[in-house]
VEXKOLNU-192936 format. One record per residue (C-alpha): x, y, z; residue number from 1; residue in three letters. Coordinates in Angstrom, 1 decimal, padded with zeros to 4 digits. Example, Ala and Ser with C-alpha at 12.3 -4.5 7.8 and 13.67 -1.06 7.14 Angstrom:
% residues 2
+--------+--------+--------+-----+-----+
|   east |  north |     up |   k |   r |
+--------+--------+--------+-----+-----+
|  012.3 | -004.5 |  007.8 |   1 | ala |
|  013.7 | -001.1 |  007.1 |   2 | ser |
+--------+--------+--------+-----+-----+
***
This chain:
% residues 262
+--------+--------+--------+-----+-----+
|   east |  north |     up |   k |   r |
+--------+--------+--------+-----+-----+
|  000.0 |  000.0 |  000.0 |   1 | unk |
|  001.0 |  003.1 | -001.1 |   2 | unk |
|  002.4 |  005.9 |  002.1 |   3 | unk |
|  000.0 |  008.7 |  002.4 |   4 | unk |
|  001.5 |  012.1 |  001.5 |   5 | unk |
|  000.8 |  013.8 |  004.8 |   6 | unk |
|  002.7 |  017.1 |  003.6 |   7 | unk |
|  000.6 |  017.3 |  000.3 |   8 | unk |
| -002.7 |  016.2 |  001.9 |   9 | unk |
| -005.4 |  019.0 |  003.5 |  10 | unk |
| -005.0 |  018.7 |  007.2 |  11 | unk |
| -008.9 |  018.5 |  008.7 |  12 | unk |
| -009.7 |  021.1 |  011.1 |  13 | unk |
| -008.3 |  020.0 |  014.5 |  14 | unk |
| -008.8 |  023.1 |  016.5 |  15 | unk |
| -012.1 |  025.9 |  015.4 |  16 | unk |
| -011.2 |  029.9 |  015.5 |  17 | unk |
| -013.1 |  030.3 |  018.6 |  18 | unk |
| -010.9 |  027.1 |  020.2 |  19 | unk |
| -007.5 |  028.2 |  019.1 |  20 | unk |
| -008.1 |  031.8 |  020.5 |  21 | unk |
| -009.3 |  030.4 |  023.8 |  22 | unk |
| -005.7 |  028.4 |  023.7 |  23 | unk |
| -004.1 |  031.8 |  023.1 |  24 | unk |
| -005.4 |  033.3 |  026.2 |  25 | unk |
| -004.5 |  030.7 |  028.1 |  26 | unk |
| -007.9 |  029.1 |  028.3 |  27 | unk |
| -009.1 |  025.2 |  028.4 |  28 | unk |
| -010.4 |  025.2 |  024.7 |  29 | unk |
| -012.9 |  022.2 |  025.8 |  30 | unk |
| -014.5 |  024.2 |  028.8 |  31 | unk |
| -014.3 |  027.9 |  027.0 |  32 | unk |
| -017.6 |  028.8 |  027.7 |  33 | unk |
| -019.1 |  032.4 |  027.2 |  34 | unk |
| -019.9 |  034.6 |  030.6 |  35 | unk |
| -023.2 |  035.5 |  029.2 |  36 | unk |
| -024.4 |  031.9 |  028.9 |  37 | unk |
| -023.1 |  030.5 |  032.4 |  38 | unk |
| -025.2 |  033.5 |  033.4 |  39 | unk |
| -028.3 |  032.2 |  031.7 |  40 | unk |
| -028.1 |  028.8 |  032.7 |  41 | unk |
| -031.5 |  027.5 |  035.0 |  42 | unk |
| -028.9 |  025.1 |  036.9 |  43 | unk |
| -026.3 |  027.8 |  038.4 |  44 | unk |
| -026.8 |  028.8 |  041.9 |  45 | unk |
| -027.4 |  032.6 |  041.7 |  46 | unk |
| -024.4 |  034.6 |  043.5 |  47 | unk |
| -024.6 |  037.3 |  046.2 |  48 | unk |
| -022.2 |  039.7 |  047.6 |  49 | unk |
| -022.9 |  040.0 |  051.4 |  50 | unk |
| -022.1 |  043.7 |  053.4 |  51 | unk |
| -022.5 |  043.6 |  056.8 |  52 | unk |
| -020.4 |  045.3 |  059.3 |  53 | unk |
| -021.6 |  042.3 |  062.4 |  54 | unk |
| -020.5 |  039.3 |  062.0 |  55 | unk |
| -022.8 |  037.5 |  063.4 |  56 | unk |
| -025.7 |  039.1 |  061.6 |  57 | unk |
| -023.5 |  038.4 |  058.3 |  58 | unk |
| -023.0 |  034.8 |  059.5 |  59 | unk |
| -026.5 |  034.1 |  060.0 |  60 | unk |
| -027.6 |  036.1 |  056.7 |  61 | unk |
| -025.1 |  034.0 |  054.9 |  62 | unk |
| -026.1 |  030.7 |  056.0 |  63 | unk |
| -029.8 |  031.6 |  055.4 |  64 | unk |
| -028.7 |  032.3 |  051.8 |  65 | unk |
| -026.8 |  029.1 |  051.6 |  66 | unk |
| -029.8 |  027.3 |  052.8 |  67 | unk |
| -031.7 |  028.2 |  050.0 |  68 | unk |
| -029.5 |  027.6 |  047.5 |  69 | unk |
| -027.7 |  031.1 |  046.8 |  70 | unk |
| -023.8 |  030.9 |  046.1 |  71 | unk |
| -022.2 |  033.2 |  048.7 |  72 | unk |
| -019.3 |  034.7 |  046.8 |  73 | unk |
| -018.2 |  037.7 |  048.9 |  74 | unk |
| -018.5 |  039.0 |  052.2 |  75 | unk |
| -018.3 |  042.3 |  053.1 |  76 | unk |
| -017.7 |  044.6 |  056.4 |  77 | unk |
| -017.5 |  047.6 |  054.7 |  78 | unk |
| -019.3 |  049.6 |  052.0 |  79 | unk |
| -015.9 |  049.9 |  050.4 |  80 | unk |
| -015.2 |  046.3 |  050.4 |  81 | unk |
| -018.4 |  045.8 |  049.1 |  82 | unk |
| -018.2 |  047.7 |  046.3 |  83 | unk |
| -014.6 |  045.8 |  045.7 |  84 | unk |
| -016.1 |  042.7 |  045.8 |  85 | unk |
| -019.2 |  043.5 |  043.4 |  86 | unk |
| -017.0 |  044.6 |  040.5 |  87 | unk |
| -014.8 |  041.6 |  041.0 |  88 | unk |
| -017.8 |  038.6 |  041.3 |  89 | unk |
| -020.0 |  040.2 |  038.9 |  90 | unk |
| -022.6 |  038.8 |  041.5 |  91 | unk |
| -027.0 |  038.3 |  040.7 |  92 | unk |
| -027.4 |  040.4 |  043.7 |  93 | unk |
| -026.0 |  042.8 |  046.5 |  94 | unk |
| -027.6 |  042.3 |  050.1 |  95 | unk |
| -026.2 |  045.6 |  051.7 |  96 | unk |
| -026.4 |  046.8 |  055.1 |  97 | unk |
| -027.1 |  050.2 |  055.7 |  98 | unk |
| -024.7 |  051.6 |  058.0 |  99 | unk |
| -021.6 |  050.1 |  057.8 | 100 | unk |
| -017.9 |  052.0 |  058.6 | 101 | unk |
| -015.1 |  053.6 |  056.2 | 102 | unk |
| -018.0 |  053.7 |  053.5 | 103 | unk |
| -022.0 |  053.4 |  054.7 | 104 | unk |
| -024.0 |  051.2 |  052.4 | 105 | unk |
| -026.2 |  053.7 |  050.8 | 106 | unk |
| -022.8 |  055.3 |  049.1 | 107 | unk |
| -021.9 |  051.8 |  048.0 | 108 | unk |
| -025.2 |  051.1 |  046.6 | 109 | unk |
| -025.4 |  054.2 |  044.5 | 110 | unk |
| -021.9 |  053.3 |  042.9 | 111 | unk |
| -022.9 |  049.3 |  042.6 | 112 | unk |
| -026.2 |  050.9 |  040.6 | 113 | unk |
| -024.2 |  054.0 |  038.6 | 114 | unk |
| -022.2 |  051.4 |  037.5 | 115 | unk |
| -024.7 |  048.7 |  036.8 | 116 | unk |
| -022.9 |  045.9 |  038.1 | 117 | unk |
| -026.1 |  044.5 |  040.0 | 118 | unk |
| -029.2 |  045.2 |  042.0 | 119 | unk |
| -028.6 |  045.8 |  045.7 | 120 | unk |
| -030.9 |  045.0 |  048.9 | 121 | unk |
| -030.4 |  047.3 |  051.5 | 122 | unk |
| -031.0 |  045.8 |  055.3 | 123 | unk |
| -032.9 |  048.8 |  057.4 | 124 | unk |
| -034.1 |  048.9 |  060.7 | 125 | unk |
| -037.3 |  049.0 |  061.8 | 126 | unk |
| -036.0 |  052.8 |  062.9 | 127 | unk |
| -034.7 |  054.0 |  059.6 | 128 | unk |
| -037.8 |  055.1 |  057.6 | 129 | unk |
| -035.3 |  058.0 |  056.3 | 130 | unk |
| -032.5 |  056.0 |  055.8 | 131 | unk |
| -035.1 |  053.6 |  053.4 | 132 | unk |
| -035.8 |  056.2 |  051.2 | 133 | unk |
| -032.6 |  057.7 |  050.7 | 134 | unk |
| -031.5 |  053.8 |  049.8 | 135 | unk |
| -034.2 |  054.1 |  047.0 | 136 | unk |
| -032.8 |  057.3 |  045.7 | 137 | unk |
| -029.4 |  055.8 |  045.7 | 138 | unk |
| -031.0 |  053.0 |  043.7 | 139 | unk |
| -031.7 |  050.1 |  045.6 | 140 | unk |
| -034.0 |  048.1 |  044.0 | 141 | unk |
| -035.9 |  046.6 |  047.3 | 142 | unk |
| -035.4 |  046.7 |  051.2 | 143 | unk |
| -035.6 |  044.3 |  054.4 | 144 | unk |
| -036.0 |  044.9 |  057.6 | 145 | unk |
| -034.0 |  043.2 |  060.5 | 146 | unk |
| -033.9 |  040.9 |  062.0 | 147 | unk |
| -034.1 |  039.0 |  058.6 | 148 | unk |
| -036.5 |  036.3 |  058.0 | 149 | unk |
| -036.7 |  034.0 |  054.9 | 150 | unk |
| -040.4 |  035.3 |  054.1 | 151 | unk |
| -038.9 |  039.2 |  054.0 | 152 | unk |
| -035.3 |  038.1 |  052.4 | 153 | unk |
| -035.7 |  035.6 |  049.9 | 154 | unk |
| -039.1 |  037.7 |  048.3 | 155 | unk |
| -037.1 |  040.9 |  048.0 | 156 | unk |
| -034.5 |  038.9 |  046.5 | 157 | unk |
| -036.1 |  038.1 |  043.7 | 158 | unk |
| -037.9 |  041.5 |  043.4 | 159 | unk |
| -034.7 |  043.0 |  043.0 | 160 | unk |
| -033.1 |  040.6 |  040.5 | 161 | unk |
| -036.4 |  040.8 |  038.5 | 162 | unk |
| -036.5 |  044.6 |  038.2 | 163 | unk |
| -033.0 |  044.5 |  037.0 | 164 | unk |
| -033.7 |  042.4 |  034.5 | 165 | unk |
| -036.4 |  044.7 |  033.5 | 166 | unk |
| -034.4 |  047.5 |  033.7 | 167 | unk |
| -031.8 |  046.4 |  031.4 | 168 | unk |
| -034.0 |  044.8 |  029.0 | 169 | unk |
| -035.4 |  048.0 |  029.1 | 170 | unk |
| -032.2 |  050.0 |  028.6 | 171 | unk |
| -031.5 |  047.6 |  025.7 | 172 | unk |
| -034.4 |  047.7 |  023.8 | 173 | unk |
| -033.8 |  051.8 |  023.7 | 174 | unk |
| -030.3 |  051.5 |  023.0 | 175 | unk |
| -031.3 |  049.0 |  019.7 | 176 | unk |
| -034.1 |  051.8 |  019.2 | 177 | unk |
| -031.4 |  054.6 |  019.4 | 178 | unk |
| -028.6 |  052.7 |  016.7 | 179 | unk |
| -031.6 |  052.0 |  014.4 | 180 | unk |
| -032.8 |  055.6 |  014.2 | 181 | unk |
| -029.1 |  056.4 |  013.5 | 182 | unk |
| -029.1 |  054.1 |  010.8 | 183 | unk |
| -032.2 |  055.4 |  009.5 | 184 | unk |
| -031.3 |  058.6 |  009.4 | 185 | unk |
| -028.2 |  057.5 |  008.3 | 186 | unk |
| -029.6 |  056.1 |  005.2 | 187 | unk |
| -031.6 |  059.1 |  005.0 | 188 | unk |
| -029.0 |  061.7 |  004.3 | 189 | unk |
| -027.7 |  059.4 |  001.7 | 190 | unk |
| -030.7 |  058.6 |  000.2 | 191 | unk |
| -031.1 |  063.1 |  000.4 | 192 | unk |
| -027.6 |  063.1 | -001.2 | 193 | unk |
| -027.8 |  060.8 | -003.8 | 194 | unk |
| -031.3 |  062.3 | -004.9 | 195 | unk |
| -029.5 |  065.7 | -005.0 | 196 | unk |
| -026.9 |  064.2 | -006.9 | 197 | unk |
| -029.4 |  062.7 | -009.4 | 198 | unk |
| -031.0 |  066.2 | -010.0 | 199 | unk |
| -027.8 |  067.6 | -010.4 | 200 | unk |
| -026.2 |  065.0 | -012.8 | 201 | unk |
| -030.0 |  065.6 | -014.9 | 202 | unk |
| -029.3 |  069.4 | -014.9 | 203 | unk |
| -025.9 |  069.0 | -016.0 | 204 | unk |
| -027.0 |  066.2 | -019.0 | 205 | unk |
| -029.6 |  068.9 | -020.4 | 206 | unk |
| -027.7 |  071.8 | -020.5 | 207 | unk |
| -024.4 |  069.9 | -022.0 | 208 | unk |
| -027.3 |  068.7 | -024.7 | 209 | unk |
| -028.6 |  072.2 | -025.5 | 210 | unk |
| -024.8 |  073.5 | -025.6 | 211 | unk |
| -024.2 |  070.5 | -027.9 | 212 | unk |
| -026.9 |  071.1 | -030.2 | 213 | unk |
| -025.7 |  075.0 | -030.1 | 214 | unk |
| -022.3 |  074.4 | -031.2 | 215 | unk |
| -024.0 |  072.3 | -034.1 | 216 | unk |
| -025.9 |  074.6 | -035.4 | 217 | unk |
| -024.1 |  077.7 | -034.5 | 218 | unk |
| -020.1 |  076.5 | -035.2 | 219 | unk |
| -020.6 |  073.4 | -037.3 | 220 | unk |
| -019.3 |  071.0 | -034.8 | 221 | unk |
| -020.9 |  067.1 | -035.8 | 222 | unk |
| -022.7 |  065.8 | -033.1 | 223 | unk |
| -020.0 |  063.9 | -032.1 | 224 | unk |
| -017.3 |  066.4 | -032.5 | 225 | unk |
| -019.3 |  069.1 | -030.2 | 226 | unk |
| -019.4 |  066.5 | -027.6 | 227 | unk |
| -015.6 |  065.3 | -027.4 | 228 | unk |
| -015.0 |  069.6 | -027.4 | 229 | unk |
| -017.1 |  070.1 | -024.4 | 230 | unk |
| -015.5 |  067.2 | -022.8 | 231 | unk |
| -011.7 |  067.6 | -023.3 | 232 | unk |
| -012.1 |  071.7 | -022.8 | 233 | unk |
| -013.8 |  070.3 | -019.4 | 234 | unk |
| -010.9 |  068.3 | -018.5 | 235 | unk |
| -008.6 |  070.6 | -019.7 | 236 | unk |
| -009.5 |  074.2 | -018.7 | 237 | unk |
| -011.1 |  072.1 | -015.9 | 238 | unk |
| -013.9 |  074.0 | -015.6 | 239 | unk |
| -017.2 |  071.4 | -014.8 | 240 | unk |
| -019.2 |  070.7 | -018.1 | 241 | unk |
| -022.1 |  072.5 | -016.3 | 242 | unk |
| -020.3 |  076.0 | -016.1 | 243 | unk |
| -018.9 |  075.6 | -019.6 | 244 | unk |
| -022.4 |  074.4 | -021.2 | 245 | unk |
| -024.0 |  077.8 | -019.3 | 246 | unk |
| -021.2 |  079.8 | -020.9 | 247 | unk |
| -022.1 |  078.2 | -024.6 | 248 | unk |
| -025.8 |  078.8 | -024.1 | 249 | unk |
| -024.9 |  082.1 | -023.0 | 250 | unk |
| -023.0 |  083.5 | -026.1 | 251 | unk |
| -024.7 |  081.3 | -029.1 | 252 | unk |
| -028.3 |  080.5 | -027.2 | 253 | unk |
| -031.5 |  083.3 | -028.6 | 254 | unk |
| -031.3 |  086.4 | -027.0 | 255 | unk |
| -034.6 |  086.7 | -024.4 | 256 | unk |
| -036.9 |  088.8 | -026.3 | 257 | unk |
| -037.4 |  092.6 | -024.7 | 258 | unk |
| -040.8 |  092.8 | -023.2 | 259 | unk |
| -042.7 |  095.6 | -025.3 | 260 | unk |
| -043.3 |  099.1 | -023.9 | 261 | unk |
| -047.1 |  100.4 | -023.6 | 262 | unk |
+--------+--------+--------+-----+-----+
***
């Protein structure tokens, strides 16, 4: 049997694009796996960043989470670290305490939401009616009330992540709007320019035709002949066949008859 050619034969694809650039970044081609698609799988635990300044309180709000299936991926005693920790983890949702040292958590939630890195659920007092709406203004999407309960957390939980959703969709959908108007209008001007070009190129083929049929009759060029002058003096003098057609029409075109005097 006859040895195969291996340098002359096509090599089949062993690697795709997508594959070989994962390799290039240092990335396990087999598990390379978008962000946006992890996010949107039903079967991942959904993640949340945890600020609170007392320990035990952020113990027991962390194991109440972890009881009911949320991935804990940050903890936080700080509104600083909290805000740390949200752009880093990327996290579903933000359970922020209110007051909290070196940063309080309404400052961290404003920045979480100006930056749009996830919905935040601020943890008031029963005493902090104020403090409640002022989280609101900062952007929190939904509140609780200590001492935290499953029926209060869990609820305003999903509130939260679902009005972010909205939000974004939202934001999305008028973004779309937004490129698609610019591409309208886009497509607009051009359609404005080329129509003006049109109407220019018509004005330009009429006039050259009435200078044409001018220097036939008037200089006894052939049809032919009065075209290629009008053309190479264009190109020559360059002046644009419409000013030198005008400037034909003007010296061998009829004089405008005078209007009679009464």
């Amino acid at each position: 049997m006859a040895a195969r050619n291996t340098q002359d034969e096509p090599m089949e694809t062993v690697l795709t694009e997508e594959e070989l650039e994962a390799v290039a970044k240092g990335e396990d081609a087999a598990s390379a796996e978008p962000e946006a698609k992890k996010k949107d799988d039903p079967d991942r635990k959904r993640t949340v960043v945890v600020a609170e300044d007392e320990s035990v309180n952020r113990m027991d709000l962390v194991g109440m989470l972890e009881d009911n299936g949320y991935e804990v991926v940050g903890e936080a005693a700080n509104g600083e670290e909290a805000v740390e920790l949200a752009r880093r983890e990327r996290p579903d949702v933000v359970c922020m305490d209110v007051k909290m040292p070196r940063m309080d958590g309404i400052t961290a939630a404003g920045i979480i939401c100006d930056e749009n890195i996830a919905p935040v659920v601020m943890l008031t007092a029963f005493s902090q009616p104020d403090l409640v709406k002022k989280s609101t203004g900062a952007g929190a999407m939904a509140y609780v009330t200590k001492p935290y309960e499953e029926s209060k957390l869990l609820p305003a939980l999903e509130v939260a992540m679902g009005r972010f959703a909205e939000i974004n969709d939202l934001l999305d959908s008028v973004e779309a709007t937004e490129t698609k108007l610019k591409e309208t209008e886009a497509d607009l001007a051009k359609a404005q320019a080329d129509l003006v070009k049109a109407q220019d190129a018509l004005e330009e083929r009429k006039l050259v035709d009435r200078a044409k049929g001018l220097l036939m009759d008037k200089a006894d060029f052939s049809e032919q002949g009065a075209f290629r002058w009008i053309q190479k003096t264009s190109m020559d003098q360059r002046i644009p066949k419409k000013r030198l057609a005008m400037a034909i029409i003007a010296k061998y075109g009829d004089p405008k008859p005078e209007r009679e005097e009464h």
